[in-house]
N, C-alpha and C positions, 0 to 999 in steps of 0.2 A: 583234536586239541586236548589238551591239559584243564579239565576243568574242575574250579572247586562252587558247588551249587548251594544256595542260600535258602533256606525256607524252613515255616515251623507246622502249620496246621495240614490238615488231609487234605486240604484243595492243591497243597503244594508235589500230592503225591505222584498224580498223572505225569507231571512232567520230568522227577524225578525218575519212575521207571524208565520214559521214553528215551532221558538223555543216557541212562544205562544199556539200556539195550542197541544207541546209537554206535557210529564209528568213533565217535571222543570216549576221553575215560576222565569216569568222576573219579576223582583220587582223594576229595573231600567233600565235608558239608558241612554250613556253619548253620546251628541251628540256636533258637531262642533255649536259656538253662531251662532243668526239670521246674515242671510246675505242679503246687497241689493240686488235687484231682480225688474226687468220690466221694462219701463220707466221710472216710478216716484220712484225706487232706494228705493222703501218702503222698512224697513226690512224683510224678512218672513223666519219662521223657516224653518229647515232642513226638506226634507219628513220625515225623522227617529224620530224626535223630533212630528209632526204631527203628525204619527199614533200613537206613543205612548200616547200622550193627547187624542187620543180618544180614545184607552185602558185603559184609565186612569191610567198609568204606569206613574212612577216619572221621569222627566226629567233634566239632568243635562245637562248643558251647559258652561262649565268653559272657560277661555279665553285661558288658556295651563293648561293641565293637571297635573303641578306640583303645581299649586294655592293651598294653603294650604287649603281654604276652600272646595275646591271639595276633598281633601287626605282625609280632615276630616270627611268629609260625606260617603268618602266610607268607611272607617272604621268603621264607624255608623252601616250602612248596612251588612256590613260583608258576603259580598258574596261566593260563593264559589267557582266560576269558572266567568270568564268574558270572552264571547266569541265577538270577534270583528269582524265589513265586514266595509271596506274603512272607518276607521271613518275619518283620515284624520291629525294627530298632533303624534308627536312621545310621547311614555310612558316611563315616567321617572322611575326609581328602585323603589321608594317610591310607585308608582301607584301598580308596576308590583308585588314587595312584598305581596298587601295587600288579594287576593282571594288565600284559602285554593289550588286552584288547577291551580293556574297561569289564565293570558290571553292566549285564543286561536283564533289565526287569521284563517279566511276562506280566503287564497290567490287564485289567478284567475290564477293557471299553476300548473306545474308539476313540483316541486321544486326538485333539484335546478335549476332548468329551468328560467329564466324572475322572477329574483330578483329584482324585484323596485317596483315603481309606476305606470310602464304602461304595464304590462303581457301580456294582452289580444292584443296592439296593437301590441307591439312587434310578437307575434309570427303570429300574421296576414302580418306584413313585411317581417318577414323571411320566409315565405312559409310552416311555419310548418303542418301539414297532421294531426297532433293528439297533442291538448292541452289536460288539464282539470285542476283542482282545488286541494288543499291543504290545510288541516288543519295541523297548527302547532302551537308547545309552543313557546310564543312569548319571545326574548330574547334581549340585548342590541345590538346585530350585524342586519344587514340588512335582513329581511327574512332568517335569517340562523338558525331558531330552530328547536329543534326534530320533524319528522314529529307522525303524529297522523293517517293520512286515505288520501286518492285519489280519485279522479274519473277521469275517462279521458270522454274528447269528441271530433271528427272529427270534423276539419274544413273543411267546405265545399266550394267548388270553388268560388262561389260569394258570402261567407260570407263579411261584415263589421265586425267592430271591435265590435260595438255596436250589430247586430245580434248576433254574439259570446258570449257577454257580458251576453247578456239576457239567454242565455243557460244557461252557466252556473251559474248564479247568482241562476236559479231552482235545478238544476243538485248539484250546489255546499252547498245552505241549504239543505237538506235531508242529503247530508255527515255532516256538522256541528251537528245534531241534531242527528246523528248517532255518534257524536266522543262526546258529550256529553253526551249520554247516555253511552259508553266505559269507560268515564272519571268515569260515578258515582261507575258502578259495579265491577271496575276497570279490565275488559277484554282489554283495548285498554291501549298499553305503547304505549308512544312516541320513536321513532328512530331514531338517527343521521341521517343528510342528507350526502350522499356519497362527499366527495372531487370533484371528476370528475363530470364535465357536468355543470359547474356552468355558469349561462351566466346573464347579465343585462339589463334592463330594464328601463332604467330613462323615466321622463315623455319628453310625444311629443313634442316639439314645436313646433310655426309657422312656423318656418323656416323651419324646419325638414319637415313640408306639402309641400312645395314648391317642384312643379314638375320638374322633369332634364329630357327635353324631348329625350336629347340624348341617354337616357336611356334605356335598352330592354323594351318591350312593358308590357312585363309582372312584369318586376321590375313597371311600369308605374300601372298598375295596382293596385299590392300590395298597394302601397303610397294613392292610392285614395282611395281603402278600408280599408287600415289600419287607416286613417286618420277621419275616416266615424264613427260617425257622429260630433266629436271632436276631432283636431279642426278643420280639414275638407282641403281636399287639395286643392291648388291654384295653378292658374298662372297668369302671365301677359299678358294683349294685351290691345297695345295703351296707355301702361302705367298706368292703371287700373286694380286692379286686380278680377280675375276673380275665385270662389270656383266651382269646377270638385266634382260633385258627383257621377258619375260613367261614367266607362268605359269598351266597350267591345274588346279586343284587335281582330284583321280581322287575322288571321296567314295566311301567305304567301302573300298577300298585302305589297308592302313596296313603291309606286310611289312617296311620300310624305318624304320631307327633314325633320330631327326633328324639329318639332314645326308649322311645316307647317301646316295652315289649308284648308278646300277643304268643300265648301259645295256643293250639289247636292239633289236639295226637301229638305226635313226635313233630311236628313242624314249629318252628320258633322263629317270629318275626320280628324286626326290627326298622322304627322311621328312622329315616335320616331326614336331611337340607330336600332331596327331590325324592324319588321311590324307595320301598323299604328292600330291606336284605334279609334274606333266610340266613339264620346262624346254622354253621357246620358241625365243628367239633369245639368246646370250650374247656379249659385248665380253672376250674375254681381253687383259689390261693389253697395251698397244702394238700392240692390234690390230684389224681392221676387227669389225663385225659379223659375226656368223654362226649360223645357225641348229645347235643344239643338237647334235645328231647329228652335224655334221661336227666341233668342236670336242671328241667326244669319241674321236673316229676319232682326229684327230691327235693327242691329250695321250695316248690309251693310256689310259686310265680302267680300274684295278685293280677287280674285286670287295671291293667292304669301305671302299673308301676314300669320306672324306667330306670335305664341304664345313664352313666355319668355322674 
């Protein structure tokens, strides 16, 4: 098939190579415009836009995908199927109209499981034991079109969100390039998603990082990995905030009020709601990373004093 594939970030990359290297031919990619980026706020294209210029594959870049001149170009092109991963702007009926065999999104769950923008964190918060990925026809409601194919995969105890990510972003192109090849020969219908089981997923905020250290320890945990490695969780101490990149909950330890800190050597403890957690590595505001223990050497960390 004739395909023109949608997506902007590096997660979007794996399925990009697979569907190059497949029996279809990408003859385009609409990707979100250049964005600043680094210090000096230079513009620089999307990865997705990037390797496709060194495929030498046609790059679209519209400002919203209803701009008449990108409708118009894709009718140019006349694709047959447009398979999309994160590109990032919603598609308009016009857009959605134009390929022979619709858009098909690669989502990051088990639909209708973590319907949004943030799948992968979500089910990292909620303690889920078994995500995986979704292909579906993409339709004007929120993640709610016919499904196409699945893959599941195990989240693993000290998964981040971003570990997670990266699985299945491999895990989940091989399915895309599998529900395209179903699309051409037409062995793969798509199937309503069930009513039941529907849950949400809106994107993370900052605030949402923000640790409640009265919290079970293990809820304490989820927030720090699910938060990992965007946008990353935090607290306060001294009125400064501080980014928690990991933590190992102690069970059955509980000496330490929430929020309480307790250093001893390089180990740095913290109460929560039930048992404390060893801090890993921490981000003090305007600063590099650092593993726990040296960031408590320099701030001087008081007996008694807490975090929040």
């Amino acid at each position: 098939m004739k395909l023109v594939f949608a997506g902007t970030p590096e997660v979007a990359l794996p399925s990009l190579e697979a569907l190059i290297a497949s029996r279809h031919e990408v003859v385009a990619v609409v990707t979100r415009p250049d964005a600043p980026a680094g210090r000096g706020r230079r513009l620089v294209a999307s990865p997705v836009a990037q390797r496709a210029e060194e495929a030498g594959i046609e790059v679209l870049k519209p400002a919203k995908p209803r701009d008449p001149e990108f409708l118009e170009r894709l009718a140019e092109i006349a694709p047959d199927c447009c398979p999309v991963v994160a590109y990032g702007a919603l598609l308009p009926k016009a857009a959605l109209d134009v390929p022979a065999h619709g858009w098909v999104n690669l989502h990051f769950s088990l639909l209708p499981a973590w319907r949004g923008a943030a799948p992968v964190q979500h089910a990292v918060l909620a303690g889920d034991e078994v995500t995986g990925a979704s292909t579906f026809l993409i339709e004007q409601g929120l993640d709610s079109g016919p499904v196409y194919g699945t893959v599941t995969e195990e989240v693993r105890p000290a998964d981040t969100s971003g570990d997670l990510l990266g699985r299945l972003a491999v895990s989940g192109s091989r399915l895309l390039v599998a529900t395209m090849d179903g699309i051409e020969d037409a062995s793969l219908e798509a199937r309503p998603q069930p009513a039941d089981g529907v849950t949400l997923a809106p994107k993370i905020t900052v605030e949402d990082a923000r640790i409640d250290w009265a919290a079970p320890a293990l809820r304490v945990d989820r927030v720090v990995r699910g938060c990992a490695p965007a946008p990353g969780a935090w607290t306060q101490f001294r009125g400064e905030r501080l980014k928690v990149s990991a933590v190992r909950p102690i069970v059955g330890r509980a000496e330490l009020a929430p929020g309480q800190v307790a250093v001893q050597k390089n180990t740095v403890r913290v109460g929560t709601g039930s048992y404390e957690v060893e801090l890993g590595e921490v981000q003090p505001q305007g600063k590099k990373r650092m593993p726990a223990g040296d960031w408590a050497r320099g701030a001087r960390v008081e007996p008694g004093e807490r975090f929040g």
